[in-house]
mmCIF file of the N, C-alpha and C atoms, coordinates in Angstrom:
data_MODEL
# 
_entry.id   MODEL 
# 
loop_
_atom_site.group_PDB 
_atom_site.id 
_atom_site.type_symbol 
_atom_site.label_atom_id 
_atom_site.label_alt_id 
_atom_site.label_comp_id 
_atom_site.label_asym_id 
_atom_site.label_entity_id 
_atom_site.label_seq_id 
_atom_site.pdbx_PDB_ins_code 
_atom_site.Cartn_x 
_atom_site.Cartn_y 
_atom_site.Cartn_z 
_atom_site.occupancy 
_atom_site.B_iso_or_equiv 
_atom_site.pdbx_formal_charge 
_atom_site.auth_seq_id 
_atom_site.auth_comp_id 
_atom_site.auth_asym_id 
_atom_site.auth_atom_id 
_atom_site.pdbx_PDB_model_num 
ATOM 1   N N  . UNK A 1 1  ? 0.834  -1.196 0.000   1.00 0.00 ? 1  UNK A N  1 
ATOM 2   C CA . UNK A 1 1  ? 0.000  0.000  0.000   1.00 0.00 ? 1  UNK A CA 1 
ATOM 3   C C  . UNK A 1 1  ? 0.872  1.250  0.000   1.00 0.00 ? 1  UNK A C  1 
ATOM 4   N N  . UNK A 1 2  ? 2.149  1.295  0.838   1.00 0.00 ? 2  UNK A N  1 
ATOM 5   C CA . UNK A 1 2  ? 2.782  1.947  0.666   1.00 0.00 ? 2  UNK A CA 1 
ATOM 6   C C  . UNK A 1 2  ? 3.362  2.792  -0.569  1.00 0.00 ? 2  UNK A C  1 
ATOM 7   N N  . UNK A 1 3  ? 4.051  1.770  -1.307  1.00 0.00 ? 3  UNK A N  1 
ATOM 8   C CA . UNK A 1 3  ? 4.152  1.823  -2.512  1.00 0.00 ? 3  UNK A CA 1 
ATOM 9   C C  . UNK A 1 3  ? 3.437  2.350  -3.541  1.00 0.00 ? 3  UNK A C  1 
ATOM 10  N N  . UNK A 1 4  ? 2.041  2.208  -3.727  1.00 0.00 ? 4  UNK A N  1 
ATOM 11  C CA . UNK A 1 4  ? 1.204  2.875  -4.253  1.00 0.00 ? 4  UNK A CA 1 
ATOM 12  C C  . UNK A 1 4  ? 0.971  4.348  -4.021  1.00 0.00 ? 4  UNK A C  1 
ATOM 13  N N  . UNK A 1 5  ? 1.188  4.993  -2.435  1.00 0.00 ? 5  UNK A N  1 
ATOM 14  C CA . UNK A 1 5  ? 0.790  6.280  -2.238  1.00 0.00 ? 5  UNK A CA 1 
ATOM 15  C C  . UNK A 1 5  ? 2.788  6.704  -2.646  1.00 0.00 ? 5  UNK A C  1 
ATOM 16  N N  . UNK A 1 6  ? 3.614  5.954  -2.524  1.00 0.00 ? 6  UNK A N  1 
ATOM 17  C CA . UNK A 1 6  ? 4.656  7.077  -3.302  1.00 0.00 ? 6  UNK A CA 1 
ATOM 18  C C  . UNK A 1 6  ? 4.855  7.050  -4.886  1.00 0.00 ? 6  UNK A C  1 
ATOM 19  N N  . UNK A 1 7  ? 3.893  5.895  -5.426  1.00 0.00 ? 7  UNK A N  1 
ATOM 20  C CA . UNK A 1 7  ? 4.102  5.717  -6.652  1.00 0.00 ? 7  UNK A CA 1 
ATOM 21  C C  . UNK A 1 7  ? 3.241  7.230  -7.375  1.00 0.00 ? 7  UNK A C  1 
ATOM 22  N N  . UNK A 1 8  ? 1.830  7.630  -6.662  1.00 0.00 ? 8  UNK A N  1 
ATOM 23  C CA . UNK A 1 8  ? 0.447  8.468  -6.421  1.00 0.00 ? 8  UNK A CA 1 
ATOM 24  C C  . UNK A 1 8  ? 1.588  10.027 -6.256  1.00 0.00 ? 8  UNK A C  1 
ATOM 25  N N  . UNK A 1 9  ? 2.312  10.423 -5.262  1.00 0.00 ? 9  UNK A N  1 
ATOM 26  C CA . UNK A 1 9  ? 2.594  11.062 -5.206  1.00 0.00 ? 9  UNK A CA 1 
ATOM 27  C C  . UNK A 1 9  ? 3.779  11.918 -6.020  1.00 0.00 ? 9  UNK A C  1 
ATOM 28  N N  . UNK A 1 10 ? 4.956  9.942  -6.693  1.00 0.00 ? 10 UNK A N  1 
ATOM 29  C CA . UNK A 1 10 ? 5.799  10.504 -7.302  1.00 0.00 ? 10 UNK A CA 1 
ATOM 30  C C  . UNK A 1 10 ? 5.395  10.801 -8.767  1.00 0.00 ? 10 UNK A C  1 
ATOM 31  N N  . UNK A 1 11 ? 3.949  10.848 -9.273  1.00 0.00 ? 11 UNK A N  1 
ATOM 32  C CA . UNK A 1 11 ? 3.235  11.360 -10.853 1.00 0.00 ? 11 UNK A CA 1 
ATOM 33  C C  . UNK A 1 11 ? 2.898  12.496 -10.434 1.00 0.00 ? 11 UNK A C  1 
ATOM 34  N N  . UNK A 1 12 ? 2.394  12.966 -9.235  1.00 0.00 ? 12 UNK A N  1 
ATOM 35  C CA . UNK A 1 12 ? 1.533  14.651 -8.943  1.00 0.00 ? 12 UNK A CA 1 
ATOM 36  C C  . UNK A 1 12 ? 2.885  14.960 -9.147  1.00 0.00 ? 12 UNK A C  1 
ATOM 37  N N  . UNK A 1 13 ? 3.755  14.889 -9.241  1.00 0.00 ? 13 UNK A N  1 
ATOM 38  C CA . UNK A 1 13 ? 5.045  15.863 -8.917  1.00 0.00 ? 13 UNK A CA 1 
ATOM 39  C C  . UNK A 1 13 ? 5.397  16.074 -10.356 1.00 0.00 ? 13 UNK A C  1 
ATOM 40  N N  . UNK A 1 14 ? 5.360  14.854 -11.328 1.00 0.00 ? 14 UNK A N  1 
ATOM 41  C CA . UNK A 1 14 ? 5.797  15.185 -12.761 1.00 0.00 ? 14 UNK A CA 1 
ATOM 42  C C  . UNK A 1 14 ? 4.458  15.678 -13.590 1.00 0.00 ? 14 UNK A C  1 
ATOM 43  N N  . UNK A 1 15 ? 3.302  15.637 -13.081 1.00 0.00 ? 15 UNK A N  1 
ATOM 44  C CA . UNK A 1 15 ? 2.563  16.273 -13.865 1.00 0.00 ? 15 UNK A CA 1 
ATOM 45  C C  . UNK A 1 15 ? 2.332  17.695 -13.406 1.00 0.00 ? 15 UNK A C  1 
ATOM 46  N N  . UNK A 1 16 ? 2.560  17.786 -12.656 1.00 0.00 ? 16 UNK A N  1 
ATOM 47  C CA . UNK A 1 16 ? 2.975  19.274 -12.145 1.00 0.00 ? 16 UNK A CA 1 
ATOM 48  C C  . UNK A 1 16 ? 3.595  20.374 -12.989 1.00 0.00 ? 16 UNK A C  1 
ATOM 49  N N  . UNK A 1 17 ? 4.920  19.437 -12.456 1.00 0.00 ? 17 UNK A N  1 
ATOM 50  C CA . UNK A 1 17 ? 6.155  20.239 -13.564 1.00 0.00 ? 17 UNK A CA 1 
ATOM 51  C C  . UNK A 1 17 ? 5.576  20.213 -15.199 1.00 0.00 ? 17 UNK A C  1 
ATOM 52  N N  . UNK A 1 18 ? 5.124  19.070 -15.629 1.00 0.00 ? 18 UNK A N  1 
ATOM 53  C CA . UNK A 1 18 ? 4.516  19.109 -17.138 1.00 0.00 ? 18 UNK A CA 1 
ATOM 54  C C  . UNK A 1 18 ? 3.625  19.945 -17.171 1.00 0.00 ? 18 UNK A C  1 
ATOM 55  N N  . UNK A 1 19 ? 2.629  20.378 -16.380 1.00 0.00 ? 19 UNK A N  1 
ATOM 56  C CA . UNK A 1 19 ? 1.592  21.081 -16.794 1.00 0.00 ? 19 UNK A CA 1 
ATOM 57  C C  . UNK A 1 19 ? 1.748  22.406 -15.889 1.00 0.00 ? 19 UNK A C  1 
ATOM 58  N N  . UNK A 1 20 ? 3.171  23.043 -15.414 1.00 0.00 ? 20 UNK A N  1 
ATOM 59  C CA . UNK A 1 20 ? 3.451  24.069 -14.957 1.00 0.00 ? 20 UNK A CA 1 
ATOM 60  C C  . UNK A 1 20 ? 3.639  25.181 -16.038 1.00 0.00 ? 20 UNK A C  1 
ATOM 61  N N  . UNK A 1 21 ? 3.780  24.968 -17.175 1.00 0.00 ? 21 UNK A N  1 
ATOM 62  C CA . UNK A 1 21 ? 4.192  26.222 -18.105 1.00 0.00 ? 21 UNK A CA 1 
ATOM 63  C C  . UNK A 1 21 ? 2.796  26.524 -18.780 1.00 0.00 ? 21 UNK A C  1 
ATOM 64  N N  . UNK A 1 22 ? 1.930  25.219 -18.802 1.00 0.00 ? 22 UNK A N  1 
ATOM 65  C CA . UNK A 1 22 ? 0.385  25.628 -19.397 1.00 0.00 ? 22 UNK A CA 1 
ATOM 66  C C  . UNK A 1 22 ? -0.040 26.772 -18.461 1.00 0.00 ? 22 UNK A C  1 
ATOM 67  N N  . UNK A 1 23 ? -0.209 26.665 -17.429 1.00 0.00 ? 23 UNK A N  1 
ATOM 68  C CA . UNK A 1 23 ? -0.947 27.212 -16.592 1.00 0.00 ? 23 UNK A CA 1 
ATOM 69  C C  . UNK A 1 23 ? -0.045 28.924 -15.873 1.00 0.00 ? 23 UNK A C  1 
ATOM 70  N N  . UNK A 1 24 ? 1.006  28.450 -16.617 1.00 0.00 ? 24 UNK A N  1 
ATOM 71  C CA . UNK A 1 24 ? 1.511  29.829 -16.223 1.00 0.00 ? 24 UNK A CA 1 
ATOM 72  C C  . UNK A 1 24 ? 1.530  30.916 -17.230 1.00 0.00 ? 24 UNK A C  1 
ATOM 73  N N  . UNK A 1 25 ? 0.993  29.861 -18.974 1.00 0.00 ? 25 UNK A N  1 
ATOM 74  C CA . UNK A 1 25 ? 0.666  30.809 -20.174 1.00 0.00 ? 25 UNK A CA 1 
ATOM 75  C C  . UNK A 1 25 ? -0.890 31.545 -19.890 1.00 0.00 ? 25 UNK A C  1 
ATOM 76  N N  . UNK A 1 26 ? -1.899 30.428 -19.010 1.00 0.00 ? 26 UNK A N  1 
ATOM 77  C CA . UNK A 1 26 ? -3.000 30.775 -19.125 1.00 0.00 ? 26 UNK A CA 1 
ATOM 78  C C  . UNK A 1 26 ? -3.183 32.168 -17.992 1.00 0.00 ? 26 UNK A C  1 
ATOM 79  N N  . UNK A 1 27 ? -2.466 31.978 -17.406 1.00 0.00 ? 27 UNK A N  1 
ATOM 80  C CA . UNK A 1 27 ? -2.252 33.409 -16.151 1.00 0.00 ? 27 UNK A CA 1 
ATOM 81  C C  . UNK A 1 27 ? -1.821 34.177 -16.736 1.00 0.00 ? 27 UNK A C  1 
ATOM 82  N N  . UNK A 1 28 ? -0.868 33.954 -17.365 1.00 0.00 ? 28 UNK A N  1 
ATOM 83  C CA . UNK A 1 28 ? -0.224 35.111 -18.626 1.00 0.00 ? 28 UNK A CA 1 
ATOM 84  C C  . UNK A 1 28 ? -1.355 35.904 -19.350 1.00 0.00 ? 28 UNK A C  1 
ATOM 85  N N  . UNK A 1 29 ? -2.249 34.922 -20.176 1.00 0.00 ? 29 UNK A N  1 
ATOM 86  C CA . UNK A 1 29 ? -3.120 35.713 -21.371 1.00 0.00 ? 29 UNK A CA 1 
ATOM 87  C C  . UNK A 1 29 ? -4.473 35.896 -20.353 1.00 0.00 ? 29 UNK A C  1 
ATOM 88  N N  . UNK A 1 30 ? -4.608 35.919 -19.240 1.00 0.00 ? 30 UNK A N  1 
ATOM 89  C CA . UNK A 1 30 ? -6.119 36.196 -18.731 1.00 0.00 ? 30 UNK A CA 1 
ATOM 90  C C  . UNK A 1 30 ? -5.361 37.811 -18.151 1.00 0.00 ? 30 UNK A C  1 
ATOM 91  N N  . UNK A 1 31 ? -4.271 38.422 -18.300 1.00 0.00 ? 31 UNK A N  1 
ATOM 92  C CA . UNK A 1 31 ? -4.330 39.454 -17.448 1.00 0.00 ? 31 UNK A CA 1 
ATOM 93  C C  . UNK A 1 31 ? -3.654 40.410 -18.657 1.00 0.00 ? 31 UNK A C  1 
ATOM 94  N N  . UNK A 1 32 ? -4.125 41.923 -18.672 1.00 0.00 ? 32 UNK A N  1 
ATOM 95  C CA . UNK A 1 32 ? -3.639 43.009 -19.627 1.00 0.00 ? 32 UNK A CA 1 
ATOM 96  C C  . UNK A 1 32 ? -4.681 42.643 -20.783 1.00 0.00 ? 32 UNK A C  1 
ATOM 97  N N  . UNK A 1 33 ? -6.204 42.629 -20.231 1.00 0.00 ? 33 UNK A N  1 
ATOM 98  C CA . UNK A 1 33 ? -7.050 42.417 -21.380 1.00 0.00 ? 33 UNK A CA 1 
ATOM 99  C C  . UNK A 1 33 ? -6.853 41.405 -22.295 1.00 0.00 ? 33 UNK A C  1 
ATOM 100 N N  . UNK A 1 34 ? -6.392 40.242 -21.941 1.00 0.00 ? 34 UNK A N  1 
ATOM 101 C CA . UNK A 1 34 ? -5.980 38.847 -22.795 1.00 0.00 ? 34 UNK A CA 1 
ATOM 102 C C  . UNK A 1 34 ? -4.965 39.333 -23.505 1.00 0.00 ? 34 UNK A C  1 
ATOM 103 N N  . UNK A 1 35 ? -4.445 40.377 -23.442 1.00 0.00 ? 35 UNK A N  1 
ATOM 104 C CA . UNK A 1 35 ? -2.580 40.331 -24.353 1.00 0.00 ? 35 UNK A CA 1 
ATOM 105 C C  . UNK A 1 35 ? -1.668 40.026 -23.273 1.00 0.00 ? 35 UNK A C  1 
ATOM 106 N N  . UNK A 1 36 ? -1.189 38.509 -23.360 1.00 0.00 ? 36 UNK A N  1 
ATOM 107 C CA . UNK A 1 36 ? -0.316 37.838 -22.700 1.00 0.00 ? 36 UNK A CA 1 
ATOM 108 C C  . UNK A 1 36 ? 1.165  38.817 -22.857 1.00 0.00 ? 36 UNK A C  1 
ATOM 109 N N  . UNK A 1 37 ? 1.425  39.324 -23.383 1.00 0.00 ? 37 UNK A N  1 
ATOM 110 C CA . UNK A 1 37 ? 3.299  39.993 -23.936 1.00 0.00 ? 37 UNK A CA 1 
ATOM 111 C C  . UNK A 1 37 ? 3.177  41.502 -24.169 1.00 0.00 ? 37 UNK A C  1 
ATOM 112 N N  . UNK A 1 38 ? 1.746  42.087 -23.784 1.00 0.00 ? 38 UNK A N  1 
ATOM 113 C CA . UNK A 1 38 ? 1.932  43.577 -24.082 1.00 0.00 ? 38 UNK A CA 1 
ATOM 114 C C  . UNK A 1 38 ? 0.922  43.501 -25.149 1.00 0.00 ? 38 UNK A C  1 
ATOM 115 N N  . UNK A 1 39 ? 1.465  44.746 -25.321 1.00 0.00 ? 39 UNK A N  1 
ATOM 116 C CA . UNK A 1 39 ? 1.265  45.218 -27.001 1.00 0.00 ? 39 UNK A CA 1 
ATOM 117 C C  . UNK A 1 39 ? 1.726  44.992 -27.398 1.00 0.00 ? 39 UNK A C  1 
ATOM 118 N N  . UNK A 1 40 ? 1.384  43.684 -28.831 1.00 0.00 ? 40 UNK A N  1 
ATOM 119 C CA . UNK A 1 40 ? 2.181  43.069 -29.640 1.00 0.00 ? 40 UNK A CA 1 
ATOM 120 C C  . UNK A 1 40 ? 1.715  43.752 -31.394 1.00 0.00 ? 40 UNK A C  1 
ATOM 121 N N  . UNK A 1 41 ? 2.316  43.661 -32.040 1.00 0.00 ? 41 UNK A N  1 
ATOM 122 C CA . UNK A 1 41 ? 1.799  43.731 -33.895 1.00 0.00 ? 41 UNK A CA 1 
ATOM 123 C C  . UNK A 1 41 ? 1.013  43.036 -34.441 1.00 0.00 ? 41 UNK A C  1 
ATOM 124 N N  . UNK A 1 42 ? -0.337 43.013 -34.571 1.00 0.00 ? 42 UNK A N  1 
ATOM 125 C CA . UNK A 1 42 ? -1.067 42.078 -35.190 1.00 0.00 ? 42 UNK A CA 1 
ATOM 126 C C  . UNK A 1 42 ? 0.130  41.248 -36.197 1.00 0.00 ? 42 UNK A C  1 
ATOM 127 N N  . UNK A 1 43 ? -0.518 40.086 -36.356 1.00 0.00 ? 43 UNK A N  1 
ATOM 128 C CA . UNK A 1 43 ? -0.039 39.357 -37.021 1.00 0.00 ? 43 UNK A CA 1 
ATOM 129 C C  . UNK A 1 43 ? -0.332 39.594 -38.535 1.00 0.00 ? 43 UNK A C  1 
ATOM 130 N N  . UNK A 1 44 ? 0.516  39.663 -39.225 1.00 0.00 ? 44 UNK A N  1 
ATOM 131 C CA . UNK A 1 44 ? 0.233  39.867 -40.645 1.00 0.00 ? 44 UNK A CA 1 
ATOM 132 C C  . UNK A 1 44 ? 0.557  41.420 -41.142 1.00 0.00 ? 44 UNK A C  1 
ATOM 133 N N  . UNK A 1 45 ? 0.728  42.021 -40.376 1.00 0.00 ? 45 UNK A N  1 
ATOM 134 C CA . UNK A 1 45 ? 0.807  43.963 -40.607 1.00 0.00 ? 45 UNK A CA 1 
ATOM 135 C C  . UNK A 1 45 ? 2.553  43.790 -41.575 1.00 0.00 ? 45 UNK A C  1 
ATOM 136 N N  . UNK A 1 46 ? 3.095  43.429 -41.001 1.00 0.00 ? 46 UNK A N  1 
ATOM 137 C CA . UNK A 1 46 ? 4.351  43.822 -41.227 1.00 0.00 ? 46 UNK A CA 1 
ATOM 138 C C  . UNK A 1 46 ? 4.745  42.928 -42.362 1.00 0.00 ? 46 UNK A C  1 
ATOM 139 N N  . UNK A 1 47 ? 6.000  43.077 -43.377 1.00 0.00 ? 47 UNK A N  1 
ATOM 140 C CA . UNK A 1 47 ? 6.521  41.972 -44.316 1.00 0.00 ? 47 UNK A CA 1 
ATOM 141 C C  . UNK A 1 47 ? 7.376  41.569 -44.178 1.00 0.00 ? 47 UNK A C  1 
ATOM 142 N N  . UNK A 1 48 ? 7.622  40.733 -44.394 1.00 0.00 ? 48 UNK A N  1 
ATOM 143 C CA . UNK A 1 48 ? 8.778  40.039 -43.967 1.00 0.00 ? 48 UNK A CA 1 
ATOM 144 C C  . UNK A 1 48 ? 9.396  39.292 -44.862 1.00 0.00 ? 48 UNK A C  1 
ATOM 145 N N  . UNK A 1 49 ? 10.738 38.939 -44.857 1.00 0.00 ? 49 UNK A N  1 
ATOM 146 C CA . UNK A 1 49 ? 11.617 37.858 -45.943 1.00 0.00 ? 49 UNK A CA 1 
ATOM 147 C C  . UNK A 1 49 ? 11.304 36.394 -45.734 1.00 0.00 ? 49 UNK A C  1 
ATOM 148 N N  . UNK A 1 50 ? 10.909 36.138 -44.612 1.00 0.00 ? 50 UNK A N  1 
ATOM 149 C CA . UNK A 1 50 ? 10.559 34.458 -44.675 1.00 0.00 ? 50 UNK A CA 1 
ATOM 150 C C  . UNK A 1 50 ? 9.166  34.176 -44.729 1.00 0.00 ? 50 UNK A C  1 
ATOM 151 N N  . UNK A 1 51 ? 7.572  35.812 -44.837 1.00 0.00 ? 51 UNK A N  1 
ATOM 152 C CA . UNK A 1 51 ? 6.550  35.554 -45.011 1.00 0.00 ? 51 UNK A CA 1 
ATOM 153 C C  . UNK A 1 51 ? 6.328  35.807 -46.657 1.00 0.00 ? 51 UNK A C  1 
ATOM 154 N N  . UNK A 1 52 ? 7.648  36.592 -47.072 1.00 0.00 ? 52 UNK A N  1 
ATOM 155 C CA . UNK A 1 52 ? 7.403  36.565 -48.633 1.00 0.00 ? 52 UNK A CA 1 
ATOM 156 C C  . UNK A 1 52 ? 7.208  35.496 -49.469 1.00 0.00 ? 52 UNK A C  1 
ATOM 157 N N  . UNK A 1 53 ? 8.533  34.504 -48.964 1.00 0.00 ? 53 UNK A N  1 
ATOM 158 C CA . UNK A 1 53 ? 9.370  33.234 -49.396 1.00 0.00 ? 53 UNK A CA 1 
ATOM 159 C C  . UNK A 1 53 ? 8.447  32.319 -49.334 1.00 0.00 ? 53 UNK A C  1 
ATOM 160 N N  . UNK A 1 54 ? 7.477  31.953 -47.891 1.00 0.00 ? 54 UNK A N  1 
ATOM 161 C CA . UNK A 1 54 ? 6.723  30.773 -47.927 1.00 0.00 ? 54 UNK A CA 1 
ATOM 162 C C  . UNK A 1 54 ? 5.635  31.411 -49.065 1.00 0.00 ? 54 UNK A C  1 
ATOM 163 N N  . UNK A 1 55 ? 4.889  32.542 -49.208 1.00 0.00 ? 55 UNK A N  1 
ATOM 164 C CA . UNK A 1 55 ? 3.833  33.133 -50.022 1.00 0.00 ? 55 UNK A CA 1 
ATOM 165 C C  . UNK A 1 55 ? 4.494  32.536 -51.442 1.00 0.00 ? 55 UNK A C  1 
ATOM 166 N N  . UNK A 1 56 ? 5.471  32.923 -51.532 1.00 0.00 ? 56 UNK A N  1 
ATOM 167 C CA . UNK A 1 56 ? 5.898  32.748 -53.104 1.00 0.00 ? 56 UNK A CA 1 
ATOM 168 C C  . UNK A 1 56 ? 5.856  31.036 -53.374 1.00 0.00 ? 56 UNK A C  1 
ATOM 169 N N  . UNK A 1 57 ? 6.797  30.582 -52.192 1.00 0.00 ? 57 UNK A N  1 
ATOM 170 C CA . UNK A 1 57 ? 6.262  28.678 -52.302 1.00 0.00 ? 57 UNK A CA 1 
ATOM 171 C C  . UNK A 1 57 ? 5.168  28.137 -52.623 1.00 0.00 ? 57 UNK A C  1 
ATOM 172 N N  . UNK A 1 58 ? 4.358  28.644 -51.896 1.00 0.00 ? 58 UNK A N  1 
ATOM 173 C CA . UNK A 1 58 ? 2.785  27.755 -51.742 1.00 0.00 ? 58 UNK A CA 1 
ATOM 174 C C  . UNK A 1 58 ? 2.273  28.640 -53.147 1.00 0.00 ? 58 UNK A C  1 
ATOM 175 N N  . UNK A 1 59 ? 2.534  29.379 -53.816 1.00 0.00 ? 59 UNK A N  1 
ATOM 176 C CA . UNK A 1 59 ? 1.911  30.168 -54.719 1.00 0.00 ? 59 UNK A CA 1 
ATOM 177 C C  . UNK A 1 59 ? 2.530  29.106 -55.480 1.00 0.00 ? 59 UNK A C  1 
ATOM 178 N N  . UNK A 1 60 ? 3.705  28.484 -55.682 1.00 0.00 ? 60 UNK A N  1 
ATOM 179 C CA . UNK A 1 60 ? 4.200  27.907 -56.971 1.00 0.00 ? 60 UNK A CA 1 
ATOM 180 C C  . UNK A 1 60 ? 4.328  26.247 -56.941 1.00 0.00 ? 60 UNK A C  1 
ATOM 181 N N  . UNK A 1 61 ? 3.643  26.115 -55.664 1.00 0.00 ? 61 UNK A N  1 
ATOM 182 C CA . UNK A 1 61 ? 3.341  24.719 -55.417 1.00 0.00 ? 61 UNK A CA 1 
ATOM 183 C C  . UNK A 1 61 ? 1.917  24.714 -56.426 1.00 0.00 ? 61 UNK A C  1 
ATOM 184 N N  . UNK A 1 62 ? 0.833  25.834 -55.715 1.00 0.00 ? 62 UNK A N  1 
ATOM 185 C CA . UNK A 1 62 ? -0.278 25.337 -56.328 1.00 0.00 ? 62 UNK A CA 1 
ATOM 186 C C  . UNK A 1 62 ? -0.728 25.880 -57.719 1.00 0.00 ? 62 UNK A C  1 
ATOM 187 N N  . UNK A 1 63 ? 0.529  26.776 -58.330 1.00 0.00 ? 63 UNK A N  1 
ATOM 188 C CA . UNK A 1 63 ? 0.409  26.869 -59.625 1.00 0.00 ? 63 UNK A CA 1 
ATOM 189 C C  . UNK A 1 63 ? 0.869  24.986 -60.504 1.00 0.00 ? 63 UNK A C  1 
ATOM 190 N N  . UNK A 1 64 ? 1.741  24.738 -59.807 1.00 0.00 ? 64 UNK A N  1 
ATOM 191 C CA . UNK A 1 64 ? 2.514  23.040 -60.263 1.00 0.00 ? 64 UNK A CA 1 
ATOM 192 C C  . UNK A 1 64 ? 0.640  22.092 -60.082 1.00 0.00 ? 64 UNK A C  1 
ATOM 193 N N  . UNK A 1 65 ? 0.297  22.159 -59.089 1.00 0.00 ? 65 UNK A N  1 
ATOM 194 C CA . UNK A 1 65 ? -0.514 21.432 -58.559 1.00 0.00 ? 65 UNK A CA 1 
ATOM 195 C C  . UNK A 1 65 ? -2.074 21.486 -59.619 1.00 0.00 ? 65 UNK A C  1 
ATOM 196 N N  . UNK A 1 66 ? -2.171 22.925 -59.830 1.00 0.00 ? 66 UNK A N  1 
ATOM 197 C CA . UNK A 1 66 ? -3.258 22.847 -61.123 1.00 0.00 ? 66 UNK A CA 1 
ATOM 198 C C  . UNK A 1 66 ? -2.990 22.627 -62.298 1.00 0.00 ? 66 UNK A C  1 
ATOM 199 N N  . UNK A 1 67 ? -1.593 22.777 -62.667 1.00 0.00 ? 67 UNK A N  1 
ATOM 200 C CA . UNK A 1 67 ? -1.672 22.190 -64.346 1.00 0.00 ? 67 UNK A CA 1 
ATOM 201 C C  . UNK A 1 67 ? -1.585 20.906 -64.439 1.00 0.00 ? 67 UNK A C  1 
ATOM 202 N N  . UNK A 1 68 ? -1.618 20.109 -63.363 1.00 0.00 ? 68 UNK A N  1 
ATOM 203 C CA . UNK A 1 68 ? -1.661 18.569 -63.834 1.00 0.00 ? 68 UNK A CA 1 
ATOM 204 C C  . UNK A 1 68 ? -3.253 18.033 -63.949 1.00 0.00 ? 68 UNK A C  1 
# 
């Protein structure tokens, strides 16, 4: 029986630690009006060299993808 309550106690301890950064994101985004980091840049405002690059990919994937 023993065994069982340190086996019981030694999982609360690793699910703890596993589910310590969830719960410290969700404290994060419930406070500053749900902006977890501030004032951040909407997503998408700005351009960028690696949002050009994937745009231009997937543009020439699915140009490949309709002429067949």
């Amino acid at each position: 029986m023993g065994a069982v309550i340190e086996l019981f106690l030694f999982m609360l301890i690793i699910a703890t630690a596993a589910f310590a950064p969830l719960g410290y994101f969700i404290y994060k985004y419930t406070q500053k009006n749900a902006q977890p980091f501030g004032d951040t840049e909407p997503h998408g405002d700005s351009s960028s060299f690696v949002n050009d690059l994937a745009e231009s990919a997937i543009y020439f994937i699915k140009s490949k993808l309709s002429k067949k």
